[in-house]
C-alpha angles and dihedrals in degrees: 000000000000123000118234125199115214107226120237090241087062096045095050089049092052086049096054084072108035104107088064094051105129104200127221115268085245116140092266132153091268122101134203115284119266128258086226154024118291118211115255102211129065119183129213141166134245116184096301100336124103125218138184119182108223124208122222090178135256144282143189135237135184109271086216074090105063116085095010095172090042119087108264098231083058087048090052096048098047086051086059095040087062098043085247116136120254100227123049115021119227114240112181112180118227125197122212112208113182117202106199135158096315096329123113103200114192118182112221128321116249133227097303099201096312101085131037113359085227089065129067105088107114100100093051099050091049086063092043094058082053108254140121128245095214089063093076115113108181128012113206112204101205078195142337098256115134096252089059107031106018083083094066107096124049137227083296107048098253132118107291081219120030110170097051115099102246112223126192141163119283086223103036083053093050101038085053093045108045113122125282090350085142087076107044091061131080112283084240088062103042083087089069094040089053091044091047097046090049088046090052092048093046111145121253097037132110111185132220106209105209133202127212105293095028112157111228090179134326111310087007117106137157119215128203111256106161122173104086085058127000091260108022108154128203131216129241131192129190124179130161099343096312124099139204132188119213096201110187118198094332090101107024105177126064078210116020104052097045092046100029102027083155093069116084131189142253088240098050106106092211114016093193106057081037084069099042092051097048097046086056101048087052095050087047091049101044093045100047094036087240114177115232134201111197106209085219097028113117104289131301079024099199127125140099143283121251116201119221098179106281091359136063142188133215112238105193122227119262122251124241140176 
């Protein structure tokens, strides 16, 4: 059978209109909405840091996206074999912020109000988990997608948090701002060129361009994983002798990249160095017992990876109170 890629064009149509997808009544992961509100933090400890994932919502996506150089029939099979519908793919957004010594570490900075309306919670979940947002000292963009960077500016126009240090790939920053990039791209993609570059440019914010290895603060480093974009960074914490991986968009799916670390997706800038990254990412994890925390991974999102042999599965980390 023939494999055939979904364009973008088709996929950003599709997602115009996923949050009004209605899903089939099929046995899926997804359960009945609540009564009531969830809470949208959950705290956890690392050594002596302490960390809350933070929800900024969720969104959905065609799942025409998802396995883009599989054969569909295969994509679709894997998606009911894991009670997921086969449809429109579940994204939730999950926020690492790191509490260490005297830094405030917040990971990237959501949609703000400029992308799905079931997204934009991340500010109000900050001051429901009790603290206060002018306590961030430094704000890590993994890249510059909507979903990561369009957050950054508030109702006025001006930096959501602007007395954090705002720290960035080297790379991601030159490959968004490069002259005239707005126009070498398909006419379907100039609307995140144009998001990313005035995000980029939001005032209030100096940014600090970082390279692989860069120190955000002690025990806080990014690391370079392209693949997904040309400078997507990933975040690593290490704290009395434990460590955790924030890993952005380098690994999207809590299932598919951990079984199938091969498939890539439609909105992965490069799928082969995806794969390489991620494959990676998942050696380095499972040999050195590295906690992970997926950014669209089932909320909280954190756990570890399990190797069987040249596949792997995600175990999610046990709550406590």
């Amino acid at each position: 059978m023939s494999i055939i890629k979904p364009s973008r064009r088709d996929i950003l149509k599709l997602a115009a209109l996923a949050p009004g997808f209605a899903l089939p009544g099929m046995a899926r992961a997804e359960l009945g909405a609540p009564s009531g509100q969830n809470p949208g933090y959950f705290r956890f400890t690392l050594g002596d840091a302490r960390l809350t994932i933070l929800s900024d919502g969720y969104f959905r996506v065609p799942a025409a996206g998802l396995g883009v150089n599989a054969d569909p029939e295969d994509v679709q099979a894997f998606l009911t074999r894991y009670f997921l519908p086969t449809d429109a793919g579940y994204s939730h957004t999950n926020h690492l912020l790191i509490e260490i010594g005297d830094a405030v570490v917040l990971v990237d900075v959501g949609s703000g109000n400029r992308f799905f309306d079931t997204v934009g919670r991340l500010v109000g979940n900050i001051e429901a988990a009790g603290i206060d947002p002018g306590s961030i000292t430094h704000v890590v963009i993994t890249h510059a997608h909507p979903d990561h960077i369009w957050g950054i500016r508030d109702d006025f126009d001006e930096a959501i948090f602007p007395d954090a240090e705002y720290i960035l790939g080297a790379a991601e920053h030159g490959y968004w701002m490069q002259d005239d990039l707005v126009n070498m791209v398909a006419p379907e993609d100039q609307q995140f060129v144009l998001g990313a570059v005035n995000s980029i440019n939001c005032d209030g914010v100096d940014w600090t361009l970082a390279q692989d290895g860069h120190e955000v603060a002690p025990g806080v480093r990014l690391i370079d994983t392209p693949g997904h974009t040309p400078g997507h960074m990933s975040v690593v914490l290490e704290s009395g002798g434990k460590q955790l991986i924030a890993l952005g968009d380098s690994m999207t799916h809590a299932y598919m990249s951990f079984r199938q670390p091969g498939w890539f997706n439609g909105t992965d800038a490069d799928g082969e160095t995806t794969v390489a990254t991620r494959k990676r990412l998942l050696d380095m994890a499972a040999a050195d017992r590295m906690a992970v925390l997926g950014y669209h991974f089932p909320f909280p999102g954190v756990g570890h990876v399990q190797r069987e042999n040249d596949r792997f599965s995600f175990v999610p980390a046990l709550w406590q109170f």
